[in-house]
Backbone as a printed PyTorch tensor [residue, N CA C, xyz], in Angstrom:
tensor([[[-101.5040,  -76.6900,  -71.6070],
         [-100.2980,  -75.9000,  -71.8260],
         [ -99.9640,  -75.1550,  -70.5380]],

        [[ -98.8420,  -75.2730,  -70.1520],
         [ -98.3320,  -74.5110,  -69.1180],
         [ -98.3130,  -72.8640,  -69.2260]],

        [[ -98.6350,  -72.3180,  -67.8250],
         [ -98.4950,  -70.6350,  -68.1190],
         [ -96.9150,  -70.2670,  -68.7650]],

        [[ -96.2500,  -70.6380,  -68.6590],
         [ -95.2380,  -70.3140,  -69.0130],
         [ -94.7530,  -70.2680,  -70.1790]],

        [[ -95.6020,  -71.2060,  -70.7650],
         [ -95.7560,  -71.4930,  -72.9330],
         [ -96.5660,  -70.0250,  -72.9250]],

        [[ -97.7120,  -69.9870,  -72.3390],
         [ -98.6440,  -68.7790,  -73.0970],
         [ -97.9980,  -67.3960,  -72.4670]],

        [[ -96.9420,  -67.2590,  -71.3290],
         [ -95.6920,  -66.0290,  -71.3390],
         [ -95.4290,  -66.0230,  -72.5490]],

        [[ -94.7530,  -67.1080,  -73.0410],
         [ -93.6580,  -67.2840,  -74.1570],
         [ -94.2280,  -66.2810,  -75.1910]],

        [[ -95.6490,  -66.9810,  -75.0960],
         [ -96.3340,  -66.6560,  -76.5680],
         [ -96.7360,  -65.1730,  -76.5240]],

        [[ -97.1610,  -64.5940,  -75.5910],
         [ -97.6680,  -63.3950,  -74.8520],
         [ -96.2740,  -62.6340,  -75.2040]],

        [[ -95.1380,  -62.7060,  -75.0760],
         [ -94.1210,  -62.1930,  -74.6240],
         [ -93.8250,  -61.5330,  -76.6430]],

        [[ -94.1210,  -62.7670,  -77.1330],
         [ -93.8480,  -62.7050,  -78.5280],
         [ -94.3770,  -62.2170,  -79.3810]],

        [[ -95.8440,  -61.7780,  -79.0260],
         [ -97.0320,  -61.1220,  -79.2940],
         [ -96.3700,  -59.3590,  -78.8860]],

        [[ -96.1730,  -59.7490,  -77.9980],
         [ -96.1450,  -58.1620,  -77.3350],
         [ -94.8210,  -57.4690,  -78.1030]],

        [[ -93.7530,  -58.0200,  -78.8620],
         [ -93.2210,  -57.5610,  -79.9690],
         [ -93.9020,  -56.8070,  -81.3820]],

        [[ -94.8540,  -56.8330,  -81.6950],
         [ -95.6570,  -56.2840,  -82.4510],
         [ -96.6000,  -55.5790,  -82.4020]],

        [[ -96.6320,  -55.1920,  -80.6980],
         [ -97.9750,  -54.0040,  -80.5140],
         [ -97.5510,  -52.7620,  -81.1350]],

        [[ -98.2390,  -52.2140,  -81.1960],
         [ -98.3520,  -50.5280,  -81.8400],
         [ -98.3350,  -49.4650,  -80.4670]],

        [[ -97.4250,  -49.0660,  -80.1860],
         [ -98.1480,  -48.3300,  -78.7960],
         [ -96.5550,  -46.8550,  -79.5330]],

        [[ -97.2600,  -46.1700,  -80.0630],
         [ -96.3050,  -44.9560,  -80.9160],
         [ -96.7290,  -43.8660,  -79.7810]],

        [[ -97.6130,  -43.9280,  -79.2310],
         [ -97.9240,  -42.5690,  -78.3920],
         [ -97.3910,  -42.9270,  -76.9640]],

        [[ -97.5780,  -44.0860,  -76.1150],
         [ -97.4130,  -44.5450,  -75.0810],
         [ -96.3330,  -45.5080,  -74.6780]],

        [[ -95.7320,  -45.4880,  -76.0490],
         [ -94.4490,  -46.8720,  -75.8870],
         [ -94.6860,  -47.8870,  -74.7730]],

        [[ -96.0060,  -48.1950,  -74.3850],
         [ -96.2380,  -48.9860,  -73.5960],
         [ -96.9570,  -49.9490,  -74.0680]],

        [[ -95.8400,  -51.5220,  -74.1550],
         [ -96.5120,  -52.3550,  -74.9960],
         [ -96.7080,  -53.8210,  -74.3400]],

        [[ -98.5340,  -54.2750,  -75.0310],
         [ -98.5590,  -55.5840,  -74.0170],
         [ -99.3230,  -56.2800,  -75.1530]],

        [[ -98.7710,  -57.6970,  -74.2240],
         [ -99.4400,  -58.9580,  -75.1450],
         [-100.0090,  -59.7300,  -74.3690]],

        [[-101.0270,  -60.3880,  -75.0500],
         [-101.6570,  -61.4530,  -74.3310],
         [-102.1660,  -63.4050,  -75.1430]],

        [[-101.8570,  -64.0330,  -74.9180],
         [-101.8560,  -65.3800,  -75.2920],
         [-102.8160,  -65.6810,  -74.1390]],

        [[-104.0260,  -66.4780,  -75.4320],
         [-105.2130,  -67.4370,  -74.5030],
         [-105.1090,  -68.7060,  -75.1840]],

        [[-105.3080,  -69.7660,  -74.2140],
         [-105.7470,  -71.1730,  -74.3770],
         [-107.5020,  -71.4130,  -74.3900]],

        [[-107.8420,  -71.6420,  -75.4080],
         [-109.5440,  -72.0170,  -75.6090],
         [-109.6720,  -73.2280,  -75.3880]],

        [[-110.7860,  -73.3310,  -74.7120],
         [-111.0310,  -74.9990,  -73.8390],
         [-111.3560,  -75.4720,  -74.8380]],

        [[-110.9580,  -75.4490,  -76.4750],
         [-110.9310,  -76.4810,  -77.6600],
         [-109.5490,  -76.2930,  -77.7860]],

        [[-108.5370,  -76.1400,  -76.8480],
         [-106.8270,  -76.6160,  -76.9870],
         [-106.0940,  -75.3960,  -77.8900]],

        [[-106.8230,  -74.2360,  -78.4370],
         [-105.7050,  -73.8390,  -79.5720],
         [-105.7190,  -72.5530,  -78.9540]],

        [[-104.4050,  -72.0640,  -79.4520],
         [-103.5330,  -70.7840,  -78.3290],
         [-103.7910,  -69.7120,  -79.6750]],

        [[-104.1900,  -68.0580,  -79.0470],
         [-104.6750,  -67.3060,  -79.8660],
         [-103.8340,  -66.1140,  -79.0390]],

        [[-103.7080,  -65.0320,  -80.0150],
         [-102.5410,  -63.9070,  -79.4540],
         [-103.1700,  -62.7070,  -79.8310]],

        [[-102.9830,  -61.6040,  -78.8180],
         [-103.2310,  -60.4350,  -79.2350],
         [-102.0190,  -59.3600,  -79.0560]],

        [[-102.1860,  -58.4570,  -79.2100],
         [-101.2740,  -57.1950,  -78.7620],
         [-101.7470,  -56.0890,  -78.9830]],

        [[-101.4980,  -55.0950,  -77.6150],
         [-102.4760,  -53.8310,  -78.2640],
         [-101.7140,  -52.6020,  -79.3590]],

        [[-103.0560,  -52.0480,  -79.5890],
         [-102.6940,  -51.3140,  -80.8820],
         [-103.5150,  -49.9710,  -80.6030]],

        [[-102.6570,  -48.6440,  -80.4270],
         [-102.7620,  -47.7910,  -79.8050],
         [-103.1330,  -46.8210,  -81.4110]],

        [[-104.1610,  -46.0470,  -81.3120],
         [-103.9460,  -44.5620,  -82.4700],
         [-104.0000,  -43.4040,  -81.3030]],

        [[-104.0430,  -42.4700,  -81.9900],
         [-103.6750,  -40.8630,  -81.7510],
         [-105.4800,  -40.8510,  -80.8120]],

        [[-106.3020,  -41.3190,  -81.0790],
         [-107.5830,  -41.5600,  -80.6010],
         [-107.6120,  -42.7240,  -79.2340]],

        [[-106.8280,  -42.0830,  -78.0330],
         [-106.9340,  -43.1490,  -77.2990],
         [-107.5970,  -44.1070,  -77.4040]],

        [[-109.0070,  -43.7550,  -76.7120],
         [-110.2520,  -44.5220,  -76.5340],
         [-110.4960,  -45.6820,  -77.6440]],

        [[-110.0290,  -45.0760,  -79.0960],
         [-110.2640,  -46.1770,  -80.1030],
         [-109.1710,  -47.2420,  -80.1110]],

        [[-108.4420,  -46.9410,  -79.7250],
         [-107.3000,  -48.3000,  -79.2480],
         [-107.7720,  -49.6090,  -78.9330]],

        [[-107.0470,  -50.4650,  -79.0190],
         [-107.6740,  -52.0970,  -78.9600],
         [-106.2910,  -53.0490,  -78.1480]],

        [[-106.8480,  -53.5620,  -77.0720],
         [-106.4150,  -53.9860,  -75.5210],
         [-105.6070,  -55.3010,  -76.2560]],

        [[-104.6690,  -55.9630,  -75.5640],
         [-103.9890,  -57.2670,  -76.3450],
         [-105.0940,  -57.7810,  -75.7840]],

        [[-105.7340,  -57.5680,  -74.6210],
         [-106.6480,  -59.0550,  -74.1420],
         [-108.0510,  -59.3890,  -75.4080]],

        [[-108.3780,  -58.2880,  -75.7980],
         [-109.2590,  -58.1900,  -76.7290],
         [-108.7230,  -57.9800,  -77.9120]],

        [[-108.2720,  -58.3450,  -78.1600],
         [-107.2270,  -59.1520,  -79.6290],
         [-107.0260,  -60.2420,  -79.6120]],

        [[-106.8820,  -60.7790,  -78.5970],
         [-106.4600,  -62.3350,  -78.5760],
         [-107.7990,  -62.9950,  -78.7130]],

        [[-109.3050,  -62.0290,  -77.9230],
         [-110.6120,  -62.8100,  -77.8930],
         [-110.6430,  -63.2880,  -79.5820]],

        [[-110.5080,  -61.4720,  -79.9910],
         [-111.0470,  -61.3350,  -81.2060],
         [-110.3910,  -62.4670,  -82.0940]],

        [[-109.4260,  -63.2190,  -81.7960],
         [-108.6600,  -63.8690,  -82.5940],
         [-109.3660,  -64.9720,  -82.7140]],

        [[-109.6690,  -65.8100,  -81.2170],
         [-110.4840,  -66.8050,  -80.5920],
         [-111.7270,  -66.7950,  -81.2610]],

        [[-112.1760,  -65.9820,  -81.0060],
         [-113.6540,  -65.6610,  -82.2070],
         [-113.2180,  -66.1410,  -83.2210]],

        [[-113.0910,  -65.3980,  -84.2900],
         [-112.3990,  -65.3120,  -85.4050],
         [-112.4190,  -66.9150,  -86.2430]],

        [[-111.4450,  -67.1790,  -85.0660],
         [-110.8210,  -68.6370,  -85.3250],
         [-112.2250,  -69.8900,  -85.0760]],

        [[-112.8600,  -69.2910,  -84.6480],
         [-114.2600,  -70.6400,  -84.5440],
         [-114.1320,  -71.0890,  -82.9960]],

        [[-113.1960,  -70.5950,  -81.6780],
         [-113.3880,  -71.0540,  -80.8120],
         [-114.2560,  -70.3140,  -79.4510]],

        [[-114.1880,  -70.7810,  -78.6120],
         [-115.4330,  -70.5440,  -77.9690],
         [-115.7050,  -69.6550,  -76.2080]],

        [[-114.3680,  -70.3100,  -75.8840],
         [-113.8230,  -70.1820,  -74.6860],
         [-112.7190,  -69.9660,  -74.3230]],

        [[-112.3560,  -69.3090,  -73.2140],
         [-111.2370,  -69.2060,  -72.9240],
         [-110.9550,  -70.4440,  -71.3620]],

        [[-109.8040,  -70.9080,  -71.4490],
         [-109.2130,  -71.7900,  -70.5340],
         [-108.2710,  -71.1930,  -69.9190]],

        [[-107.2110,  -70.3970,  -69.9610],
         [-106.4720,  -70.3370,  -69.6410],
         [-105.9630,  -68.7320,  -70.5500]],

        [[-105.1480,  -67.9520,  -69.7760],
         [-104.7380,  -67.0350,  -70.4730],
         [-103.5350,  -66.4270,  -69.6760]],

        [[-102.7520,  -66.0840,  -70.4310],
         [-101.7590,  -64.9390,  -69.8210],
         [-101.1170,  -63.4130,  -70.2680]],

        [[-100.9980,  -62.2220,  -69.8890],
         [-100.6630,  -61.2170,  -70.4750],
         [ -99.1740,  -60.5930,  -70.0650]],

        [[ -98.5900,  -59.9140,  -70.3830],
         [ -96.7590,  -59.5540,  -69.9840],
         [ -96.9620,  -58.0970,  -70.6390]],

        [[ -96.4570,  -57.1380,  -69.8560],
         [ -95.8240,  -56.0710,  -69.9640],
         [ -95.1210,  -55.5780,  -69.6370]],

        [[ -93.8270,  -54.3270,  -69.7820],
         [ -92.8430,  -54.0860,  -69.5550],
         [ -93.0110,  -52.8670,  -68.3460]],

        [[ -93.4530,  -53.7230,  -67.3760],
         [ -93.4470,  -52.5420,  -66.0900],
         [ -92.9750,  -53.2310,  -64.4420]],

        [[ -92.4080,  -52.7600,  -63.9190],
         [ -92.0030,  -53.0270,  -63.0280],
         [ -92.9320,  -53.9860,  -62.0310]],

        [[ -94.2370,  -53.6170,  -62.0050],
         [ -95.2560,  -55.5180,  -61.5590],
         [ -96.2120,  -55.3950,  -62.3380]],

        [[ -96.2260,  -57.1270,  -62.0690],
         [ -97.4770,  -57.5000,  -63.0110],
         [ -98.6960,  -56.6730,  -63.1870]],

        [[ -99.2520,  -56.4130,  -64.2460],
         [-100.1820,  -55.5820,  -64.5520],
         [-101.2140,  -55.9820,  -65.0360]],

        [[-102.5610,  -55.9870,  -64.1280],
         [-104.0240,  -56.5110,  -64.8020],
         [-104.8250,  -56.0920,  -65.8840]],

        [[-105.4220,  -56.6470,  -66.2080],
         [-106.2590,  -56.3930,  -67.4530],
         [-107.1910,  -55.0440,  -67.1340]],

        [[-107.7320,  -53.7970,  -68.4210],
         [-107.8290,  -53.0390,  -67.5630],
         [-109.8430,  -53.0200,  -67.3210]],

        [[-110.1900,  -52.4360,  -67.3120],
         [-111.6170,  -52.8960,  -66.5030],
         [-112.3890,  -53.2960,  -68.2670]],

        [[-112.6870,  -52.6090,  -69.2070],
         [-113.2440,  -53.2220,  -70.1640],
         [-112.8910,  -54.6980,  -70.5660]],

        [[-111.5780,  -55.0550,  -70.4540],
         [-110.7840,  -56.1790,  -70.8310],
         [-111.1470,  -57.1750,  -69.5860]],

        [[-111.5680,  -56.7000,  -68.4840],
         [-112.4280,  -57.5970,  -67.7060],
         [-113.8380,  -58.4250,  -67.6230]],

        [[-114.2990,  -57.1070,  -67.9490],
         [-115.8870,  -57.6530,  -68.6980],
         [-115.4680,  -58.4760,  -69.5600]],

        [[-115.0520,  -58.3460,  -70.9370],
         [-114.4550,  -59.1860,  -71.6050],
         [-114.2630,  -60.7430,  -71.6930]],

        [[-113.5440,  -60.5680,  -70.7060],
         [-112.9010,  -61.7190,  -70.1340],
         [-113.9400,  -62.6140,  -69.2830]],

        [[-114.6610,  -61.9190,  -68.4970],
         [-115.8690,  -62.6910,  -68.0100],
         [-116.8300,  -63.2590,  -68.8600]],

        [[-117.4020,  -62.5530,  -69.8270],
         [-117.9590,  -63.4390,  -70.8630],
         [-117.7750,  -64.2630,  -71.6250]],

        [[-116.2050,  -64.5660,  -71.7630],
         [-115.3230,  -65.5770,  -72.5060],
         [-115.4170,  -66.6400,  -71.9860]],

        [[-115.0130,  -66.4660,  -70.7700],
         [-114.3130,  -67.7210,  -69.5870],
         [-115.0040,  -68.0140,  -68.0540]],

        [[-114.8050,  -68.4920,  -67.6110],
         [-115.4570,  -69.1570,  -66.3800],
         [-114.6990,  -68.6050,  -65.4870]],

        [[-115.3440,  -67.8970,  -64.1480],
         [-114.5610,  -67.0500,  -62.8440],
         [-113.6450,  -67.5780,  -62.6150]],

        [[-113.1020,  -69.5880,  -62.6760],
         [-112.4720,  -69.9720,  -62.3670],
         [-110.8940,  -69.8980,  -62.9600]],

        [[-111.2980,  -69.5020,  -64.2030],
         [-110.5060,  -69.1970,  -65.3210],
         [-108.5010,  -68.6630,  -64.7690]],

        [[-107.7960,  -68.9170,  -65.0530],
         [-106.3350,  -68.4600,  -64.4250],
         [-106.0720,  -67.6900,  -65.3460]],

        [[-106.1840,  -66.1410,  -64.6560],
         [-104.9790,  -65.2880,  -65.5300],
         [-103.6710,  -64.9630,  -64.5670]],

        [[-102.6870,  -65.4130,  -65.7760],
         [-101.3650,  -65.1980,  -65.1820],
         [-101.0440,  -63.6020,  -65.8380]],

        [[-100.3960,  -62.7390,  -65.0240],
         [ -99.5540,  -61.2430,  -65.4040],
         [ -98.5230,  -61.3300,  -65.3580]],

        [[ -97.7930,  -60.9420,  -66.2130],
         [ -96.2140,  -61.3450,  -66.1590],
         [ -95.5870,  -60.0200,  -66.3150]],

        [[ -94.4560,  -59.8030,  -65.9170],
         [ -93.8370,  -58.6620,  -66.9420],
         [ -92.4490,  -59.1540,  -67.4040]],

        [[ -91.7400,  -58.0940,  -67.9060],
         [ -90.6880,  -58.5730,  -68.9210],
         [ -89.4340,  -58.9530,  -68.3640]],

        [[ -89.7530,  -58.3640,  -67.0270],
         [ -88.3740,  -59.2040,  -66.0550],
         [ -88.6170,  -60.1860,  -65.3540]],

        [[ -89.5690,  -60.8890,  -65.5420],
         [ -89.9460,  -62.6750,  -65.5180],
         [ -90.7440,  -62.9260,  -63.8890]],

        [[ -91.0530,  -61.9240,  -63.4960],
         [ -92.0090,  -62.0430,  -62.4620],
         [ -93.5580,  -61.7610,  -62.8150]],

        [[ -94.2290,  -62.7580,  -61.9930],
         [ -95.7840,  -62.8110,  -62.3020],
         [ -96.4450,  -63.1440,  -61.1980]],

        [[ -97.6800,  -62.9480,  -61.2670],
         [ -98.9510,  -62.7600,  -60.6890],
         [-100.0390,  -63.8560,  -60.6850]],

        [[-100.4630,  -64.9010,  -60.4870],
         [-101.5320,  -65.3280,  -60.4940],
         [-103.0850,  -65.2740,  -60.0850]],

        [[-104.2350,  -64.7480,  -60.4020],
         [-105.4620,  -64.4010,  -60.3500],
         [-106.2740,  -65.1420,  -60.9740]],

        [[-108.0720,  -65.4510,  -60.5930],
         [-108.6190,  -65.8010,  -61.4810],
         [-109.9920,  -64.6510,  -62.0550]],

        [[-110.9160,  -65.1010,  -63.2130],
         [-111.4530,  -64.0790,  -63.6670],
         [-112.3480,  -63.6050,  -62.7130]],

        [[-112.7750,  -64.5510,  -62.0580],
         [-113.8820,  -64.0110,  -60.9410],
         [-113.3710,  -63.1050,  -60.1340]],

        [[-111.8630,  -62.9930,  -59.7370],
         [-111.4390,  -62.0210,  -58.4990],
         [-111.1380,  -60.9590,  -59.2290]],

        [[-111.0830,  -61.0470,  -60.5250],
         [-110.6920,  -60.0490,  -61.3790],
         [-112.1720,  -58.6700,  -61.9100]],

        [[-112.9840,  -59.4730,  -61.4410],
         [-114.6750,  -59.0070,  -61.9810],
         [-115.6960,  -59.5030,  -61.0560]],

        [[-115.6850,  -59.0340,  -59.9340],
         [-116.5980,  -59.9040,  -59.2300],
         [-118.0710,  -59.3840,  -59.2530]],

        [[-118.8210,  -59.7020,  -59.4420],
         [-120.0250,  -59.0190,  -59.7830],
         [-120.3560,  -58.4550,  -60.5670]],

        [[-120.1680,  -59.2240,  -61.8870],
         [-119.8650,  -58.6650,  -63.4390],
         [-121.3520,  -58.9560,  -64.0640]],

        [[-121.7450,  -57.9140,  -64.7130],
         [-123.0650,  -57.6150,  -65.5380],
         [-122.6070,  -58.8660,  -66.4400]],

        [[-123.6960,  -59.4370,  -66.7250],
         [-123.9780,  -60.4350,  -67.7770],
         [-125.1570,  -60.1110,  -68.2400]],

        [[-125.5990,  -61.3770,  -69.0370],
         [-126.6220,  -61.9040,  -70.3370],
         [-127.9130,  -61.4830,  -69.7050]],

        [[-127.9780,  -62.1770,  -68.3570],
         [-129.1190,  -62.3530,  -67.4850],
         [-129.4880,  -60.7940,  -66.9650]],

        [[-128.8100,  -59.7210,  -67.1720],
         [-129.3090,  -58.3090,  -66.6520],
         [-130.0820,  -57.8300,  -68.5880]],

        [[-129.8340,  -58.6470,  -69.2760],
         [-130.1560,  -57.8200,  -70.4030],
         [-131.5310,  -58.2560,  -70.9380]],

        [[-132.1750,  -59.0470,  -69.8250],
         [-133.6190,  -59.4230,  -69.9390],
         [-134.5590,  -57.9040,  -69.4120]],

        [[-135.5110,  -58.2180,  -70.1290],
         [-136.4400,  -56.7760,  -69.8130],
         [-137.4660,  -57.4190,  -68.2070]],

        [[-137.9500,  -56.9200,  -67.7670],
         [-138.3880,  -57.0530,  -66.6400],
         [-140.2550,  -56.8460,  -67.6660]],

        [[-140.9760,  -57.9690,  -67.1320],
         [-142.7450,  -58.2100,  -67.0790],
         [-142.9710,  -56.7770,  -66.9950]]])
Protein backbone atom coordinates (compact mmCIF):
# COMPACT_ATOMS: atom_id res chain seq x y z
CA UNK A 1 0.00 0.00 0.00
CA UNK A 2 1.22 3.31 -0.84
CA UNK A 3 1.98 6.09 1.94
CA UNK A 4 -0.49 8.01 0.63
CA UNK A 5 -3.51 5.25 1.19
CA UNK A 6 -2.27 5.04 4.95
CA UNK A 7 -2.43 9.44 4.89
CA UNK A 8 -5.84 8.75 3.63
CA UNK A 9 -6.53 6.39 6.34
CA UNK A 10 -4.52 8.34 9.09
CA UNK A 11 -6.23 11.48 7.96
CA UNK A 12 -9.67 9.66 8.58
CA UNK A 13 -8.74 8.29 11.82
CA UNK A 14 -7.67 11.58 13.02
CA UNK A 15 -11.46 12.71 12.64
CA UNK A 16 -12.37 10.89 15.73
CA UNK A 17 -9.62 11.68 18.21
CA UNK A 18 -10.71 13.07 21.50
CA UNK A 19 -8.32 15.90 22.17
CA UNK A 20 -11.24 18.32 24.37
CA UNK A 21 -8.36 19.87 26.36
CA UNK A 22 -5.71 20.36 23.56
CA UNK A 23 -7.83 20.45 20.34
CA UNK A 24 -4.85 18.94 19.02
CA UNK A 25 -5.75 16.02 17.00
CA UNK A 26 -3.70 13.07 15.36
CA UNK A 27 -4.05 9.88 13.59
CA UNK A 28 -2.09 7.22 12.66
CA UNK A 29 -2.62 4.19 10.03
CA UNK A 30 -0.11 1.06 10.09
CA UNK A 31 0.45 -1.60 7.47
CA UNK A 32 1.41 -5.11 9.32
CA UNK A 33 3.83 -7.20 7.32
CA UNK A 34 0.59 -9.71 7.27
CA UNK A 35 -0.97 -6.86 4.66
CA UNK A 36 -3.88 -5.48 6.95
CA UNK A 37 -4.09 -1.62 7.72
CA UNK A 38 -4.97 -0.80 11.50
CA UNK A 39 -5.88 2.91 12.81
CA UNK A 40 -5.49 4.76 15.81
CA UNK A 41 -6.26 8.28 17.07
CA UNK A 42 -5.36 9.85 20.19
CA UNK A 43 -7.59 10.19 23.04
CA UNK A 44 -6.80 12.84 25.47
CA UNK A 45 -8.61 12.99 29.43
CA UNK A 46 -8.30 15.81 31.91
CA UNK A 47 -5.26 13.35 33.22
CA UNK A 48 -2.71 14.17 30.64
CA UNK A 49 -0.26 11.49 31.21
CA UNK A 50 -3.22 8.90 31.01
CA UNK A 51 -3.94 9.83 27.45
CA UNK A 52 -3.33 7.30 24.65
CA UNK A 53 -0.96 8.39 21.45
CA UNK A 54 -2.78 7.51 17.81
CA UNK A 55 0.56 5.61 17.25
CA UNK A 56 -0.32 3.37 20.16
CA UNK A 57 -3.81 2.83 19.15
CA UNK A 58 -3.16 1.75 15.95
CA UNK A 59 -0.40 -0.93 17.71
CA UNK A 60 -3.06 -1.69 20.09
CA UNK A 61 -5.37 -2.35 17.21
CA UNK A 62 -2.58 -4.54 15.36
CA UNK A 63 -2.36 -6.54 18.51
CA UNK A 64 -5.76 -6.88 19.04
CA UNK A 65 -6.36 -7.94 15.56
CA UNK A 66 -3.81 -11.09 15.71
CA UNK A 67 -1.07 -9.20 13.78
CA UNK A 68 2.40 -8.97 14.46
CA UNK A 69 4.34 -6.30 12.85
CA UNK A 70 4.45 -3.27 11.63
CA UNK A 71 5.56 -2.58 7.78
CA UNK A 72 4.82 0.49 7.09
CA UNK A 73 3.06 3.34 8.92
CA UNK A 74 1.97 6.87 8.67
CA UNK A 75 0.67 9.66 11.13
CA UNK A 76 -1.02 13.44 10.07
CA UNK A 77 -1.65 16.26 12.23
CA UNK A 78 -2.94 19.61 11.97
CA UNK A 79 0.26 21.68 12.46
CA UNK A 80 2.14 23.61 10.35
CA UNK A 81 5.20 20.57 9.81
CA UNK A 82 5.21 17.26 9.96
CA UNK A 83 5.21 16.08 13.42
CA UNK A 84 7.04 12.91 14.93
CA UNK A 85 5.94 10.41 17.08
CA UNK A 86 6.51 11.48 20.58
CA UNK A 87 9.38 9.58 22.49
CA UNK A 88 7.12 6.76 24.25
CA UNK A 89 5.41 6.19 20.79
CA UNK A 90 8.99 5.56 19.68
CA UNK A 91 9.95 2.87 21.87
CA UNK A 92 6.80 1.58 20.76
CA UNK A 93 7.36 1.60 17.49
CA UNK A 94 10.76 -0.02 17.77
CA UNK A 95 9.45 -3.06 19.22
CA UNK A 96 6.77 -3.42 16.59
CA UNK A 97 8.83 -2.88 13.49
CA UNK A 98 12.23 -3.16 12.06
CA UNK A 99 14.68 0.27 12.12
CA UNK A 100 14.13 -0.04 8.55
CA UNK A 101 10.56 0.46 8.93
CA UNK A 102 9.11 4.00 6.90
CA UNK A 103 7.32 6.41 8.92
CA UNK A 104 5.73 8.94 6.85
CA UNK A 105 4.42 12.52 8.96
CA UNK A 106 2.04 14.29 7.24
CA UNK A 107 0.01 17.19 8.21
CA UNK A 108 -3.32 18.43 7.11
CA UNK A 109 -2.05 20.74 4.46
CA UNK A 110 -0.62 17.75 2.50
CA UNK A 111 3.03 18.13 3.23
CA UNK A 112 5.17 15.28 4.70
CA UNK A 113 8.19 13.96 6.03
CA UNK A 114 9.82 10.76 5.44
CA UNK A 115 11.95 8.87 8.31
CA UNK A 116 12.69 5.47 9.34
CA UNK A 117 12.23 3.80 12.92
CA UNK A 118 15.81 3.45 13.51
CA UNK A 119 16.53 7.33 12.94
CA UNK A 120 13.60 7.83 14.91
CA UNK A 121 15.11 5.67 18.13
CA UNK A 122 18.50 5.03 17.68
CA UNK A 123 19.77 3.15 20.45
CA UNK A 124 16.55 1.92 21.74
CA UNK A 125 16.38 -0.37 24.97
CA UNK A 126 15.08 -3.71 23.98
CA UNK A 127 14.34 -7.44 25.10
CA UNK A 128 18.09 -8.11 25.30
CA UNK A 129 18.72 -5.31 28.27
CA UNK A 130 15.94 -7.15 30.25
CA UNK A 131 18.21 -10.20 30.82
CA UNK A 132 19.66 -10.28 34.40
CA UNK A 133 23.40 -10.36 34.33
CA UNK A 134 25.34 -14.08 36.01
Amino acid sequence: MAETDLIKDAAAVRENAHAPYSGFKVGCALRSVEGHVHRGCNVENVAYPEGTCAEAGAIAAMIAAGDTRIAELAVIADSPMPVPPCGGCRQKLAEFADGDVIVTMATTSGTFEQTSVGALLPGQFNAAHMVKAP
